[in-house]
Backbone as JSON Lines, residues from 0, in Angstrom:
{"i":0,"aa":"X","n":[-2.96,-20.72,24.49],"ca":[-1.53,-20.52,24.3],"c":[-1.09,-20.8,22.87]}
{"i":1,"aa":"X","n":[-1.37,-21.93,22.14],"ca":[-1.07,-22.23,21.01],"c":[-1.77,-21.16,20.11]}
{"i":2,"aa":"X","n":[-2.88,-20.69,20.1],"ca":[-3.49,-19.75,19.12],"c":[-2.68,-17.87,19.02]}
{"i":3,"aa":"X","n":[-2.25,-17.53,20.7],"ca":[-1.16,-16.77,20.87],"c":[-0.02,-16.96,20.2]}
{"i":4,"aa":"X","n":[0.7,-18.11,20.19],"ca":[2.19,-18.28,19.5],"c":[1.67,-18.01,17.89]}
{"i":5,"aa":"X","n":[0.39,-18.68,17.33],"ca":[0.16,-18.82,16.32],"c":[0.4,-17.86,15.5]}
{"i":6,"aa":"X","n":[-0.54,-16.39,16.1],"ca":[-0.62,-15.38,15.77],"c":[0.48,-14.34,16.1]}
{"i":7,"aa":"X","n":[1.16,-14.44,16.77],"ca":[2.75,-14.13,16.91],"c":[3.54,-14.19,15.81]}
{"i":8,"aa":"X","n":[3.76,-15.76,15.56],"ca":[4.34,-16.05,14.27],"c":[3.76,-15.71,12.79]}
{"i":9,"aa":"X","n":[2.62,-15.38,12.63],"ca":[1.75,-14.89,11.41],"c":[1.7,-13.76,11.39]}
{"i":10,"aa":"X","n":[2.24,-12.79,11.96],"ca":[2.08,-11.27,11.86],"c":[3.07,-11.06,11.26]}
{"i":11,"aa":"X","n":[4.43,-11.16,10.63],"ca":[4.73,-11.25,9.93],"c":[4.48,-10.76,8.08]}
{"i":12,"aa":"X","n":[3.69,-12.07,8.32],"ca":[3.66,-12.83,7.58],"c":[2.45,-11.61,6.62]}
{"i":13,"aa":"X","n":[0.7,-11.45,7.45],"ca":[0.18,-10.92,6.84],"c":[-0.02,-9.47,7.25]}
{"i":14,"aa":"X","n":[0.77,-8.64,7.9],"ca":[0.46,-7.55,8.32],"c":[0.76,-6.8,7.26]}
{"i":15,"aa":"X","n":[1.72,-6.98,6.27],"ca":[1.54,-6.19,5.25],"c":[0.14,-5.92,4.06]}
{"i":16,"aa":"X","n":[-0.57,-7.13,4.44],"ca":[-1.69,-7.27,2.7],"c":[-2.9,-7.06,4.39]}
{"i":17,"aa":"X","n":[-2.66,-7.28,5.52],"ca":[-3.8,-6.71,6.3],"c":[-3.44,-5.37,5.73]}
{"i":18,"aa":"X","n":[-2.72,-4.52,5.92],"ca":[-1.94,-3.24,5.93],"c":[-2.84,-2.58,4.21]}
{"i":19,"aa":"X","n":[-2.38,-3.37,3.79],"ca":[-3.58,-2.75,2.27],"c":[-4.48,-3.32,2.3]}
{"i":20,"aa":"X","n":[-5.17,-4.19,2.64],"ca":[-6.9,-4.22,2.9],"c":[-7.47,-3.28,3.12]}
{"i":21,"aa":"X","n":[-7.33,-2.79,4.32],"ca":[-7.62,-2.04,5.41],"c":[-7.38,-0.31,5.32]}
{"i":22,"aa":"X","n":[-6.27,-0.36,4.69],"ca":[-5.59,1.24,4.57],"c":[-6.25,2.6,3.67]}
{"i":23,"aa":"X","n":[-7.33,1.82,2.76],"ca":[-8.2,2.98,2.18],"c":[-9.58,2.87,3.14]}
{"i":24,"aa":"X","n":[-9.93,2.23,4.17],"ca":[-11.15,2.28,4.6],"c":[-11.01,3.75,5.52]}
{"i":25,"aa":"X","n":[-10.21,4.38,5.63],"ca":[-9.94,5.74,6.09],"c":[-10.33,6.66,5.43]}
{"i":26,"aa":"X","n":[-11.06,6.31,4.0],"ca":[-11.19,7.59,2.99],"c":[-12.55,7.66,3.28]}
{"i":27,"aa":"X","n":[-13.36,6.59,4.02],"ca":[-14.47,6.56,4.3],"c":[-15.08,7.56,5.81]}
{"i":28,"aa":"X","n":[-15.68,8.54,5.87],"ca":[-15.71,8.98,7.36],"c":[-16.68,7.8,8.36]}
{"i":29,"aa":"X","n":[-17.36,6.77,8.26],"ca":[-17.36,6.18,8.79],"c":[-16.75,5.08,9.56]}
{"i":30,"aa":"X","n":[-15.64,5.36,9.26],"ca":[-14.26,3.94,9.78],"c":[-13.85,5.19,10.68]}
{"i":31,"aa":"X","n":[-13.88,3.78,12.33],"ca":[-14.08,4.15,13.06],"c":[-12.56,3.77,13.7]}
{"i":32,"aa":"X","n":[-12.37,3.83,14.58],"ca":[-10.38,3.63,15.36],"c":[-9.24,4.38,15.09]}
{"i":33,"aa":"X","n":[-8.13,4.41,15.42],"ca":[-7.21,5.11,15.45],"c":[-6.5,4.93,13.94]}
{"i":34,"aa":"X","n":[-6.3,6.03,13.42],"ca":[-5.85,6.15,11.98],"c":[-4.08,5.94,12.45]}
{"i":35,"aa":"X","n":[-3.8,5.3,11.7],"ca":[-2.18,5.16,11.6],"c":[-1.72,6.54,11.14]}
{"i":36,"aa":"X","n":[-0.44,7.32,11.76],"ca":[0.47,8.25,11.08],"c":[0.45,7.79,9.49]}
{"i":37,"aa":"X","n":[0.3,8.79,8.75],"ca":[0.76,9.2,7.42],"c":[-0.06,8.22,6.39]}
{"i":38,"aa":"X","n":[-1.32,7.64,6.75],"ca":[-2.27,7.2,6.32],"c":[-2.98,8.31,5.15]}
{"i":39,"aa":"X","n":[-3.42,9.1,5.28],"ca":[-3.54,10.41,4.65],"c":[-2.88,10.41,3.16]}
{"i":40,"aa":"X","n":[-1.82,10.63,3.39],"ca":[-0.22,11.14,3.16],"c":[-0.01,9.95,1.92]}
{"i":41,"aa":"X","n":[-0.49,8.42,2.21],"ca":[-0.05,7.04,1.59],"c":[-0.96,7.05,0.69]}
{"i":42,"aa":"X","n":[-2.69,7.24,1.11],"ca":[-3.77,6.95,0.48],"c":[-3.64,8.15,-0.94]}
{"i":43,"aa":"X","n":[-3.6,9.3,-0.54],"ca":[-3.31,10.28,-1.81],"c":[-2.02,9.2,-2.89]}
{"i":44,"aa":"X","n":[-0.86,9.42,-2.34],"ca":[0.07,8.74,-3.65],"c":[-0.55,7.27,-3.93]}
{"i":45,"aa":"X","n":[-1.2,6.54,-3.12],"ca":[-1.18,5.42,-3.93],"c":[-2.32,5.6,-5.2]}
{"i":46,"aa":"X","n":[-3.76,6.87,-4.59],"ca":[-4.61,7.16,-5.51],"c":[-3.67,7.33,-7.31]}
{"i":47,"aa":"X","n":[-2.91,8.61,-6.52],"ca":[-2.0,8.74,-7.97],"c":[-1.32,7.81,-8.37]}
{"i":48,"aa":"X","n":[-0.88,6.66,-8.01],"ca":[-0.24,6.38,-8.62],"c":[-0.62,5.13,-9.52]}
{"i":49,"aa":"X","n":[-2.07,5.03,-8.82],"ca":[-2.85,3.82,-9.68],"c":[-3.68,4.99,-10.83]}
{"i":50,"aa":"X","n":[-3.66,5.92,-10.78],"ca":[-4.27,6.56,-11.52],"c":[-3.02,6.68,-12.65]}
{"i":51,"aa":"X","n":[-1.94,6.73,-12.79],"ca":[-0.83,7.38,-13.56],"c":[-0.46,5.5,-13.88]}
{"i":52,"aa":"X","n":[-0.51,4.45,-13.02],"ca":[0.12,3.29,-13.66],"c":[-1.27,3.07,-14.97]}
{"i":53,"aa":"X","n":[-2.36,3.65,-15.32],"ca":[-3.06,3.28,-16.41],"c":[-2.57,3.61,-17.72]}
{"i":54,"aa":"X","n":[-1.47,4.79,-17.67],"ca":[-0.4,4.53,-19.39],"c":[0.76,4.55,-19.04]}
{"i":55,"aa":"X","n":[1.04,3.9,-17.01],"ca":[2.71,3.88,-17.24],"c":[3.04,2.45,-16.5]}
{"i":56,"aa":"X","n":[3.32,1.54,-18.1],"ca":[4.0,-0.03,-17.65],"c":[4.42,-0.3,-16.13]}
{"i":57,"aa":"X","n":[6.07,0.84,-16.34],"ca":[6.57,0.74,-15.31],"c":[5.71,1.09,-13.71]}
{"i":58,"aa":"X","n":[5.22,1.85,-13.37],"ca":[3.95,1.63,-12.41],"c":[3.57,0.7,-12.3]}
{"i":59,"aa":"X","n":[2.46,0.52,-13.64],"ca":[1.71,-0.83,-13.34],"c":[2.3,-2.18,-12.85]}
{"i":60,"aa":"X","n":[3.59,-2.33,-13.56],"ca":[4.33,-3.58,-12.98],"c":[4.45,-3.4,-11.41]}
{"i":61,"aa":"X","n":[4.81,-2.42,-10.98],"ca":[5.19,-1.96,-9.53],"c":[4.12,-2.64,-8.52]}
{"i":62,"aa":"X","n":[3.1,-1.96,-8.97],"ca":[1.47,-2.29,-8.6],"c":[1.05,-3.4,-8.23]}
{"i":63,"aa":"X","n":[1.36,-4.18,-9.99],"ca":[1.01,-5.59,-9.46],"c":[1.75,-6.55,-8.9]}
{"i":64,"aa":"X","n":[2.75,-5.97,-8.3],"ca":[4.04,-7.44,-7.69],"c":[3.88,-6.81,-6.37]}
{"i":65,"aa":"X","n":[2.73,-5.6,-6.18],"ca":[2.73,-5.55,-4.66],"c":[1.27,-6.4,-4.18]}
{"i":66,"aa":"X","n":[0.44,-5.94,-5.5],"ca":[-0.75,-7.0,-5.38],"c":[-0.46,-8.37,-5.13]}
{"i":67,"aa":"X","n":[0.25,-8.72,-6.49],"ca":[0.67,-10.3,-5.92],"c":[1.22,-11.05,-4.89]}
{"i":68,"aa":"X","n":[1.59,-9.28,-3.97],"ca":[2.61,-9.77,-2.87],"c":[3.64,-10.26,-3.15]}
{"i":69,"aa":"X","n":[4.23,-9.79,-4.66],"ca":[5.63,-10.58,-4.8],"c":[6.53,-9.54,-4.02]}
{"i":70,"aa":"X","n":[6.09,-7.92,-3.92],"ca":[7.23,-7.66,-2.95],"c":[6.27,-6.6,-2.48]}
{"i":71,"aa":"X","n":[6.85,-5.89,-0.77],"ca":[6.28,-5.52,0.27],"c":[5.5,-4.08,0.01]}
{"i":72,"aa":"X","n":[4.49,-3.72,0.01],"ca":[4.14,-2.01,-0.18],"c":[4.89,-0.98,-0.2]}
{"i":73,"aa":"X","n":[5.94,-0.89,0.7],"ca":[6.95,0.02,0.96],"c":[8.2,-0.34,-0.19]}
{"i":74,"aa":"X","n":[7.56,-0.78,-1.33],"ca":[8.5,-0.95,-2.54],"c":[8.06,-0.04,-3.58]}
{"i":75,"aa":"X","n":[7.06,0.26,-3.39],"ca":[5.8,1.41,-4.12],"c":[6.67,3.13,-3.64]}
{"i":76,"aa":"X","n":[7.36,2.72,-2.83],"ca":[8.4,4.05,-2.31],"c":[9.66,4.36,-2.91]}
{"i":77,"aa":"X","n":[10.15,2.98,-3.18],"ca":[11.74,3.25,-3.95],"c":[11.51,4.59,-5.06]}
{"i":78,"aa":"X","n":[12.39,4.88,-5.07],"ca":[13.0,6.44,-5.85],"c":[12.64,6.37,-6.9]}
{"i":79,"aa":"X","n":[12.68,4.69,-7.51],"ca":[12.54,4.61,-9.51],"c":[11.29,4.84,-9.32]}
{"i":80,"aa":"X","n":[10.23,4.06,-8.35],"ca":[8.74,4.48,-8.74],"c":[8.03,5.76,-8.16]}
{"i":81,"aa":"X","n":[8.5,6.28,-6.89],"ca":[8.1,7.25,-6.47],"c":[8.65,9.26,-7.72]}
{"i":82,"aa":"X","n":[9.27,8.98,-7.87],"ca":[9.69,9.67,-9.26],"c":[8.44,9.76,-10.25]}
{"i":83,"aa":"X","n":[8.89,8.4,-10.47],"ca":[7.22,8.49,-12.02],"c":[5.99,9.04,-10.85]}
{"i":84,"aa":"X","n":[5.61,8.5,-10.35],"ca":[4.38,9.13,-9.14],"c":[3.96,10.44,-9.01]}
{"i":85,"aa":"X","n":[5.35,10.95,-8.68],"ca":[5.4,12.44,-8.02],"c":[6.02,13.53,-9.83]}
{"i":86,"aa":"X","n":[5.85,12.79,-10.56],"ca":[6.23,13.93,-12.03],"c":[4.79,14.0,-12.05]}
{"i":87,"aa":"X","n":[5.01,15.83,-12.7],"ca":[4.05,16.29,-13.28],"c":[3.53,15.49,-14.58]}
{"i":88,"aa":"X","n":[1.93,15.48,-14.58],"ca":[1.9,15.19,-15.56],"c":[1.76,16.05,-16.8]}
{"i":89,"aa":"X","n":[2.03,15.28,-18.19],"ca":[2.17,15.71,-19.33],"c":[1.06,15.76,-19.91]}
């Protein structure tokens, strides 16, 4: 019972950095279980967008405050960074 509540209360907590552990092992055809909706869809932009944060600050900062977990993956979506992401490049 206590290890139930435990993990109740901790999902929270790490389902987001489980959530990027885990979320490119899909590019692999050996990973095996049910693929989350729009897994696909996430793994392409985040490719680009770690590929495009290597001469753009603003990216890279993005990047690493999701690494650090200073703020949630689905911040990698806001409009200011998904913009730089989705421009053609020059």
């Amino acid at each position: 019972r206590l290890a139930l509540r435990f993990f109740e209360r901790a999902e929270p907590v790490v389902d987001s950095p489980w959530s990027i552990a885990v979320g490119g092992d899909f590019e692999f055809p050996q990973t095996r279980g049910p693929k989350p909706p729009g897994t696909d869809l996430f793994n392409r932009y985040v490719a680009r967008l770690m590929s495009k944060a290597q001469s753009d600050g603003r990216l890279r900062e993005a990047l690493y405050r999701v690494f650090m977990m200073e703020r949630p993956p689905t911040s990698l979506l806001r409009p200011s960074v998904a913009w730089r992401v989705l421009a053609p490049a020059v």
